[in-house]
RONUBA-309998 format. One record per atom (N, C-alpha, C): x, y, z. Coordinates in steps of 0.001 Angstrom, whole numbers, padded with zeros to 6 digits, always signed. Layout:
N
XYZ...
This chain:
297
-025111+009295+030350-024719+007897+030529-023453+007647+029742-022633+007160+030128-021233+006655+029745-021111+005375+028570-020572+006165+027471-021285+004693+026558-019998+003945+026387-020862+002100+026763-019955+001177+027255-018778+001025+026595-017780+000353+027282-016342-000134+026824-016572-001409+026241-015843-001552+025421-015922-003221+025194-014631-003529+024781-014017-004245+025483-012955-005228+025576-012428-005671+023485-011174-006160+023874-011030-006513+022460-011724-007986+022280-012646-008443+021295-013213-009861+021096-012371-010312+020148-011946-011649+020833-011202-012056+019845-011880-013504+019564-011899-013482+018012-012878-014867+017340-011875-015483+016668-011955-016851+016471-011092-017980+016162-012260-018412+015433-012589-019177+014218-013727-019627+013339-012516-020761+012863-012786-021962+013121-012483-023510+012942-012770-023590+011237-011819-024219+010488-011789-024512+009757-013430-025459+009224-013268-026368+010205-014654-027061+010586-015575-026713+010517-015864-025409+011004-017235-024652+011659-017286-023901+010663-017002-023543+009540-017276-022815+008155-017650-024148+007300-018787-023261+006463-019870-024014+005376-019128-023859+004143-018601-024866+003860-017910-025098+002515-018527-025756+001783-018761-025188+000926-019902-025376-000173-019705-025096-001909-020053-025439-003002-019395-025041-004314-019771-023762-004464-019313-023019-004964-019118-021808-005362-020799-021110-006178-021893-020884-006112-022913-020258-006879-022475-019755-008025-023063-019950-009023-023120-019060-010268-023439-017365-009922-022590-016261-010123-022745-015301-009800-024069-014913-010478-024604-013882-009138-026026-013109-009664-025412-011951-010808-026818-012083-011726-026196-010758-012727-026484-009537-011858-027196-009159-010852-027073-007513-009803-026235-007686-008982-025082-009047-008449-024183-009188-007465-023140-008114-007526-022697-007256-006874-021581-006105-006463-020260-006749-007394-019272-006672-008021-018099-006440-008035-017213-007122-006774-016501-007929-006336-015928-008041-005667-013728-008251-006294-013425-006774-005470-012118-007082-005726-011140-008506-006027-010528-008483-006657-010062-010073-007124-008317-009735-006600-007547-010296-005377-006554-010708-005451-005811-011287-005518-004276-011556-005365-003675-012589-005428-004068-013671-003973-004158-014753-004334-004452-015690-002755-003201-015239-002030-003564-015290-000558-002491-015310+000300-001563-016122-000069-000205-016001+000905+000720-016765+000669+000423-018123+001835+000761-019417+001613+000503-020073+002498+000863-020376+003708+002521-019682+004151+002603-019620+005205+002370-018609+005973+001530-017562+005597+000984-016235+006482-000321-016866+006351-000678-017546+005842-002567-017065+005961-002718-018449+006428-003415-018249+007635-004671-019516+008315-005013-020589+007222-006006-021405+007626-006801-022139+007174-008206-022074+007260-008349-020784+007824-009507-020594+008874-009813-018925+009453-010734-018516+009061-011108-016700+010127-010423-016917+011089-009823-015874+011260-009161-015040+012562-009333-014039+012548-009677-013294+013778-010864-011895+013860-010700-011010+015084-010311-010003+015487-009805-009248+016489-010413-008016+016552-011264-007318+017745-011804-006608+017786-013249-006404+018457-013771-005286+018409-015152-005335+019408-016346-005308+018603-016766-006520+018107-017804-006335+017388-019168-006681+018053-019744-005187+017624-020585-004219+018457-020842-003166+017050-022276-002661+017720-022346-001857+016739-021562-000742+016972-020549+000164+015628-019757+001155+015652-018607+000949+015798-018735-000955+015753-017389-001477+016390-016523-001792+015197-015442-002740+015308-014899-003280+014155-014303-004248+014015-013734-005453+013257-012979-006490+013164-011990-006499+012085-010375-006398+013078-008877-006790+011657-009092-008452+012325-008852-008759+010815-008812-010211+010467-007796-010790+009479-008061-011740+009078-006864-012768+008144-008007-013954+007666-008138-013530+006423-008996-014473+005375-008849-015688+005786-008995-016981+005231-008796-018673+005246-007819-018385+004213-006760-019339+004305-005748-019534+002899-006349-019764+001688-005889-019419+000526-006607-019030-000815-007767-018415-000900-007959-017752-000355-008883-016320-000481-008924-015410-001486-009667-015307-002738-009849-014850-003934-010667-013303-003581-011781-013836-003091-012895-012385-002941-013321-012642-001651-013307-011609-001124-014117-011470+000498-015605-010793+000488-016733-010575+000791-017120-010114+000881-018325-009757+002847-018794-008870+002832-019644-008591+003871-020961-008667+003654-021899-009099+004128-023221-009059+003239-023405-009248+001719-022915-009729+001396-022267-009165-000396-021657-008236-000983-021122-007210-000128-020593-006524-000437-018832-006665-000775-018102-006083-001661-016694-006626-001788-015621-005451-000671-014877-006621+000349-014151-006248+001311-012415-006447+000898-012067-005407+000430-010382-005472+000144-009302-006107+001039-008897-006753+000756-007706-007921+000719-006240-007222+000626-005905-007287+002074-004255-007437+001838-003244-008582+001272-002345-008392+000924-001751-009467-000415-001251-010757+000946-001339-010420+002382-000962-011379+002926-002830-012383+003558-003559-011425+003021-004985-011963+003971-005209-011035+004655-004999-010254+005157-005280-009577+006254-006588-008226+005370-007392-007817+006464-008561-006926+006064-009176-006445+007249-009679-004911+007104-010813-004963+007892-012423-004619+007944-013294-004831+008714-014872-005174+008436-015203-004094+009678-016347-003554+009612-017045-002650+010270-018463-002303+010238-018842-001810+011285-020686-001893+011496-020958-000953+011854-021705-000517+010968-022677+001152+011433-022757+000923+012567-023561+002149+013412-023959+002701+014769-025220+002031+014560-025803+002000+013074-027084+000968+013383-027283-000123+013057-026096-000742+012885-025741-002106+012186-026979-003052+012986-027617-003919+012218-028557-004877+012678-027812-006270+013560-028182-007368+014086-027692-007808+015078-026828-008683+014539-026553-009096+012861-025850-010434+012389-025496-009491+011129-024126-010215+010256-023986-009513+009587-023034-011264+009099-022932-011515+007518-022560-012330+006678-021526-011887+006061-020311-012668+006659-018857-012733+006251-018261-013625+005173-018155-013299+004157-017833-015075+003068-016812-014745+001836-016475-015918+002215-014545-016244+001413-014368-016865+000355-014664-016387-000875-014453-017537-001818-013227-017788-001815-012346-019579-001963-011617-019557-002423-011152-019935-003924-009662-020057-003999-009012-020365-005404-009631-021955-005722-009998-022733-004711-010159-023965-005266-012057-024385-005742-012611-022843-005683-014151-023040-005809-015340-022606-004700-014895-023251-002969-015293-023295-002302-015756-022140-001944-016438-021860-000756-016691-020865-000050-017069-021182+001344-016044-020175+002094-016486-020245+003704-017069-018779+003868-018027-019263+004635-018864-018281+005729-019129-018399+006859-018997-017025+007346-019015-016988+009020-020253-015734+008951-021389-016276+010141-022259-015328+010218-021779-015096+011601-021662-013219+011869-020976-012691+012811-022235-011839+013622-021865-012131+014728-022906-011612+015665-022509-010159+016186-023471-009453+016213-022719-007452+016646-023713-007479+017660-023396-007141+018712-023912-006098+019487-024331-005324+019803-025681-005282+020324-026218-003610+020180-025660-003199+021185-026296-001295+021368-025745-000681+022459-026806+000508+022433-026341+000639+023484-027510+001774+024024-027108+003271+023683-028087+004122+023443-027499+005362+023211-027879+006779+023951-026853+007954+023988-027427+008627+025025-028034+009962+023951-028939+011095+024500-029481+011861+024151-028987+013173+024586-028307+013873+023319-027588+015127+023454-028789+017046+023461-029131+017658+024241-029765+018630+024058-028817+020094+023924-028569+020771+022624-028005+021621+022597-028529+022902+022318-027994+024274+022914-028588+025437+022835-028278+026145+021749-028226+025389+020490-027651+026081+018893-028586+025214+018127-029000+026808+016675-030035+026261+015836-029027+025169+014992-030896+024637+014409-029939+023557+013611-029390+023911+012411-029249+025004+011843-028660+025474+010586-027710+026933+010916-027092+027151+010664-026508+028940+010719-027857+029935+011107-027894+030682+012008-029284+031451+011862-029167+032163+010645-027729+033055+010135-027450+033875+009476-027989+033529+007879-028361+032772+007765-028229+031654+006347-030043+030893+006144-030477+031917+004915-031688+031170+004936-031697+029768+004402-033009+029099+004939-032727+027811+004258-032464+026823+002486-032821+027899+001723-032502+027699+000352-030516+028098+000344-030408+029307+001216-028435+029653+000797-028105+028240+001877-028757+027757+002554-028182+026526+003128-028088+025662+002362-029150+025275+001905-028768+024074+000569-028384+023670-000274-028113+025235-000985-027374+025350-002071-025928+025415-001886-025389+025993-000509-024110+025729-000642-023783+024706+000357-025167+023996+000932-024208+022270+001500-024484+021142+000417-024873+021216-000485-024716+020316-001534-023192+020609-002482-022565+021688-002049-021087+021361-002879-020158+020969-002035-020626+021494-000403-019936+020737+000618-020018+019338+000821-020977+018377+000405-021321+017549+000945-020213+016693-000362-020663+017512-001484-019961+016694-002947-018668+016797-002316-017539+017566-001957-016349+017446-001685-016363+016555-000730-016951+016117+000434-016585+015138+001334-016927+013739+000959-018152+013758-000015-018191+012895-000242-016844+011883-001558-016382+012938-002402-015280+012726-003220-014066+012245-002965-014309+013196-001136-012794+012397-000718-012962+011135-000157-014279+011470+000645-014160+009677+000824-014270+008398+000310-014561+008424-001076-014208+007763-001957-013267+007429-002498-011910+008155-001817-010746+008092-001989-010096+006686-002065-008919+006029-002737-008681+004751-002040-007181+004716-002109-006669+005252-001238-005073+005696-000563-004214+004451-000535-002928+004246-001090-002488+002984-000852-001544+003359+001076-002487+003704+002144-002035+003513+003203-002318+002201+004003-001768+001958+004928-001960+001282+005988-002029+001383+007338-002810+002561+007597-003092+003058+008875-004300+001841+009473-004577+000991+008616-006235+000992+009198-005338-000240+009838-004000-000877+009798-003732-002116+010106-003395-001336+011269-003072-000207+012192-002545+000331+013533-003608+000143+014290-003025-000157+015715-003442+000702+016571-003620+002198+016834-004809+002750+017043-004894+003973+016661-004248+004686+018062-004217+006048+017975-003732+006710+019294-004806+008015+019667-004694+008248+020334-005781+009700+020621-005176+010989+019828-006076+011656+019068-005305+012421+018628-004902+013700+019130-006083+014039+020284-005481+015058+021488-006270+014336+022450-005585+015208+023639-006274+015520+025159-007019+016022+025588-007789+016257+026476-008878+016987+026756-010235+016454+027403-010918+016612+027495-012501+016367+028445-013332+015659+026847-013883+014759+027474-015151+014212+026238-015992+015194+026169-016266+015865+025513-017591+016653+025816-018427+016360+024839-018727+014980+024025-019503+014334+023310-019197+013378+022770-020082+012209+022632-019861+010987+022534-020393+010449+021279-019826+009452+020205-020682+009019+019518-021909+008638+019793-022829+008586+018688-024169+007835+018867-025079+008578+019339-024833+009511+020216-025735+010165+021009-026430+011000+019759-028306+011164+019986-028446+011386+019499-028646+012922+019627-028637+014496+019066-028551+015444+019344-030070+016546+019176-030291+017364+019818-031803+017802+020070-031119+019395+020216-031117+019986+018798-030767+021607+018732-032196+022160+018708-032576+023099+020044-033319+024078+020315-034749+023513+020404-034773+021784+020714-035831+021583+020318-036203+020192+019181-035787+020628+018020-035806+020340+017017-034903+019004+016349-035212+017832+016268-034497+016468+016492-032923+016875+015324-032231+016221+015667-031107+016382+014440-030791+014738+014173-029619+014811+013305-029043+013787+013029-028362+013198+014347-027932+012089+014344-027536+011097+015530-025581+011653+015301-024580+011734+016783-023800+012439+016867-022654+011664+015934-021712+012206+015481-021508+010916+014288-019728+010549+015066-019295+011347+015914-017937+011014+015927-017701+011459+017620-016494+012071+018187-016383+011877+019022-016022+013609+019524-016393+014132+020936-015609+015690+020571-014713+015449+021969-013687+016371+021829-012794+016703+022871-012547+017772+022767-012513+017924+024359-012577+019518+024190-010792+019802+024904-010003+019970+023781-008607+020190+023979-008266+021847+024204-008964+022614+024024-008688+024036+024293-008599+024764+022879-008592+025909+022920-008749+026728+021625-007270+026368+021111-006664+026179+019869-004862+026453+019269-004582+025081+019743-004950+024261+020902-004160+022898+021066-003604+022445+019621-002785+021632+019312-002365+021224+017945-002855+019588+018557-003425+019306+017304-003641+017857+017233-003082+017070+016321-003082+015596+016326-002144+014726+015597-003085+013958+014955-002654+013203+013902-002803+011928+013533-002836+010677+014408-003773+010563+014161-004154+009083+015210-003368+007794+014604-003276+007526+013447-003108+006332+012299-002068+007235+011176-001346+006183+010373-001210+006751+009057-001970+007240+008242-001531+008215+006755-002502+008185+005793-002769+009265+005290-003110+009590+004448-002891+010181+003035-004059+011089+003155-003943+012809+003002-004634+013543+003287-005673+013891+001788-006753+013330+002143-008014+013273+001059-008935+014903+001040-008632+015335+001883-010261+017208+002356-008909+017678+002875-008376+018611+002275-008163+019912+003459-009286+021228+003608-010006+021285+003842-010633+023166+003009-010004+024108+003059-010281+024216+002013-009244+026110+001474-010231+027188+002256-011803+026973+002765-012323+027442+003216-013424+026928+004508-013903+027603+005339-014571+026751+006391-015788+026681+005892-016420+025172+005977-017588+024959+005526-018751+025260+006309-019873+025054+005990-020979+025723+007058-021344+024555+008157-021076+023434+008558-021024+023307+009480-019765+022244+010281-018844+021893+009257-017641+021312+010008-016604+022261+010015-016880+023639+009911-015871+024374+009612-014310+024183+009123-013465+024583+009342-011968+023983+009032-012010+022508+008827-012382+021698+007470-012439+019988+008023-011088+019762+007063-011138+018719+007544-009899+017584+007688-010128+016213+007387-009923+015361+006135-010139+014396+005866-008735+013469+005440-008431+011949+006474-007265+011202+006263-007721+010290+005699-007650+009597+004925-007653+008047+004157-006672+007460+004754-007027+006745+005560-006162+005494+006676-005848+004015+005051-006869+004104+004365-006487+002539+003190-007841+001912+003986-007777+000976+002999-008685-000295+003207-010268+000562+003592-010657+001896+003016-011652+001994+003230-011956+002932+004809-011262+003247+005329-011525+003297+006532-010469+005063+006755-011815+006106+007374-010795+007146+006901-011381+007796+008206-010458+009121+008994-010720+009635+009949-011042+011516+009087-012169+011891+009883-012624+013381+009349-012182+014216+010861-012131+014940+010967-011855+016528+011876-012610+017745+011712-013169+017753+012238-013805+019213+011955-013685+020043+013650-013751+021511+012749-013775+022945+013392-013096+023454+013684-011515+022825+013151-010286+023561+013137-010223+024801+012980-009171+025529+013819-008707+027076+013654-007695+026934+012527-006956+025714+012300-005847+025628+011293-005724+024785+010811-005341+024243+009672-004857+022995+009058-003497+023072+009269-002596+022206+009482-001152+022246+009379-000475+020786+008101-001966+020498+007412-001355+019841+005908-001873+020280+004640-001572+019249+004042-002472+019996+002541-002936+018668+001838-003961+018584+000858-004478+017679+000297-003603+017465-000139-003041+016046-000595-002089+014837-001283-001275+014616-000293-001403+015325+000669+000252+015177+001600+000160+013911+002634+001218+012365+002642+001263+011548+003299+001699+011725+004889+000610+011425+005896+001193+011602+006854+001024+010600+008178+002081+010567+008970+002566+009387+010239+001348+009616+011555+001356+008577+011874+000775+008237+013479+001806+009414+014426+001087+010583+015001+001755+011221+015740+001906+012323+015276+002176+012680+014077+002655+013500+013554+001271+014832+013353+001758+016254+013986+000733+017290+014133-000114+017508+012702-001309+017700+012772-002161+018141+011717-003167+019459+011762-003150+019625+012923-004392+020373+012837-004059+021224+014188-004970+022459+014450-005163+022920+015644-006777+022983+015834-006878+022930+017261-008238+022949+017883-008985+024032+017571-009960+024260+017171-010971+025602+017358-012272+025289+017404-013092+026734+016871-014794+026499+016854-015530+027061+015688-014542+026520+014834-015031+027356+013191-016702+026353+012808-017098+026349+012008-018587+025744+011848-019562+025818+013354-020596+024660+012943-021265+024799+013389-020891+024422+015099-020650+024890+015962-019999+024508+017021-020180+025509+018768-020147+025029+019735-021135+026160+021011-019624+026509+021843-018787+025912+021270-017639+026215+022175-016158+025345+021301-015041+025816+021663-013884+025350+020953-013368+023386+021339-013436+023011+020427-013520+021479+020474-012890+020569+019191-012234+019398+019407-012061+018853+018294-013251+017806+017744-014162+017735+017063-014509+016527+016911-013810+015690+015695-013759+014337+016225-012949+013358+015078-014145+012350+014832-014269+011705+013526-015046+010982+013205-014577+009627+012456-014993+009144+012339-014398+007808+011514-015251+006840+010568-015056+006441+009654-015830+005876+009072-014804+004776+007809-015983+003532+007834-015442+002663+007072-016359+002935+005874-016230+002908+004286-016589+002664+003545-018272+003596+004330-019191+002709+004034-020142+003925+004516-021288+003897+006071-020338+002984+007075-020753+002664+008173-019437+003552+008840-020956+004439+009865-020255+005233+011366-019465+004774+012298-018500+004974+012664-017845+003776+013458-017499+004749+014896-017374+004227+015976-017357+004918+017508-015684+005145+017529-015003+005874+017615-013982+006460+017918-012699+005996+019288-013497+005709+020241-013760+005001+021304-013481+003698+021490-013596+003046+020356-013078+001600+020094-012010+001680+019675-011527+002382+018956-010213+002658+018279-009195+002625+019208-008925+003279+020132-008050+004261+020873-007815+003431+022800-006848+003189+022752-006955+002628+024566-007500+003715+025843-008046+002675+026261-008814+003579+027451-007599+004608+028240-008439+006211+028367-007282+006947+029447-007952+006817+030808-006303+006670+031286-006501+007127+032909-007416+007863+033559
């Protein structure tokens, strides 16, 4: 099954239609929320402005209300461009509402409760075990817990890029031959749900950068199951991964452009045939790939 398109949604939230209310005494377990300068007043609204397909996996660039101090998502703290501008994102299992709220400089606070979309998902059956056969399950664990620490290190990264404000581009060509979300069934045996997107561009294709942004993972070696990976910090939280490269063509610290080659196609890790998969993720919600990128011909 073809998992759906969704159009760009674009939300307008009325000055009006936000609950302005005095400011709560902060909880002593409340998160940290980044503190910036308020927008300037002739770039920033009076009011949410919100662009995008929000859906689960989906996402929303926006522009705070004028004097916008701390943003947060659920309570969580959402980083602030010095003009207002930010963006927000929803797991693959994001629940159906999700709480958007603005303190400003003068006390107040607006909130917008944002409605996501579910979506349906398809079911992947593949003819590969779920671990290396070669690799018992203790040498599996022991060496994907230093893999997992490096990916997880980089994505903690916080890049002063601005890729996440682009339109993204495809980063190759090729046949879908897997879709986010779907969930995957090796030999039987349930796996994790598919986390990113694959194309199958051919063995050596060279692939690009979709977005700007600052290279967080190269591996000096192929890991056991993203083989050759590839990690970009787009900024604002929001970073694109690669795996199963035959090559890297950057290196960790190195800044790099929308367009510009990074990688070549292969089938290093865990993988049944030569493919790129790209993945994406905000802060620590899965995001569909698919939304990113304009529909091809």
């Amino acid at each position: 099954m073809t998992a759906p398109r969704h159009a760009a949604l674009a939300v307008v939230v009325l000055a009006s239609g936000c609950a302005a209310t005095p400011a709560p005494a902060p909880a002593l377990d409340a998160p940290p929320a980044a503190v910036v300068r308020p927008a300037a007043p002739q770039t920033a609204p009076a009011r949410f402005v919100f662009d995008g397909p929000a859906t689960q996996g989906g996402f929303l660039r926006g522009t705070a209300p004028r004097g916008t101090t701390t943003l947060t998502l659920d309570g969580k703290p959402v980083e602030l461009a010095e003009d207002g501008g930010f963006i927000v994102a929803f797991d693959r299992d994001a629940p159906p509402e999700a709480r958007l709220a603005a303190r400003l400089a003068d006390g107040t606070t607006h909130v917008q409760t944002l409605r996501i979309a579910p979506r349906a998902w398809d079911i992947e059956r593949l003819n590969v075990p779920m671990r290396p056969p070669a690799m018992t399950t203790e040498e599996f664990r022991q060496r994907r817990a230093g893999e997992l620490a490096q990916i997880a290190q980089a994505r903690s990264a916080d890049a002063p890029a601005r890729g996440w404000r682009q339109g993204f581009i495809w980063p190759a060509q090729g046949r879908i031959s897997g879709k986010f979300g779907a969930q995957r069934i090796y030999r039987g045996e349930p796996g994790a749900y598919h986390s990113g997107l694959d194309i199958a561009g051919g063995a050596g294709t060279t692939y690009v950068a979709p977005a700007d942004g600052v290279v967080v993972l190269a591996a000096s070696s192929p890991f056991t199951l993203e083989g050759n990976l590839l990690i970009i910090d787009h900024g604002h939280g929001l970073n694109s991964a690669f795996l199963h490269s035959s090559q890297l063509l950057v290196h960790e610290g190195d800044t790099v452009r929308q367009g510009q080659p990074i990688g070549r196609i292969g089938m290093t890790g865990r993988a049944s045939g030569p493919h790129l998969h790209w993945s994406i993720k905000w802060n620590d919600a899965r995001l569909d790939p698919l939304l990113f990128v304009p529909p091809r011909n």
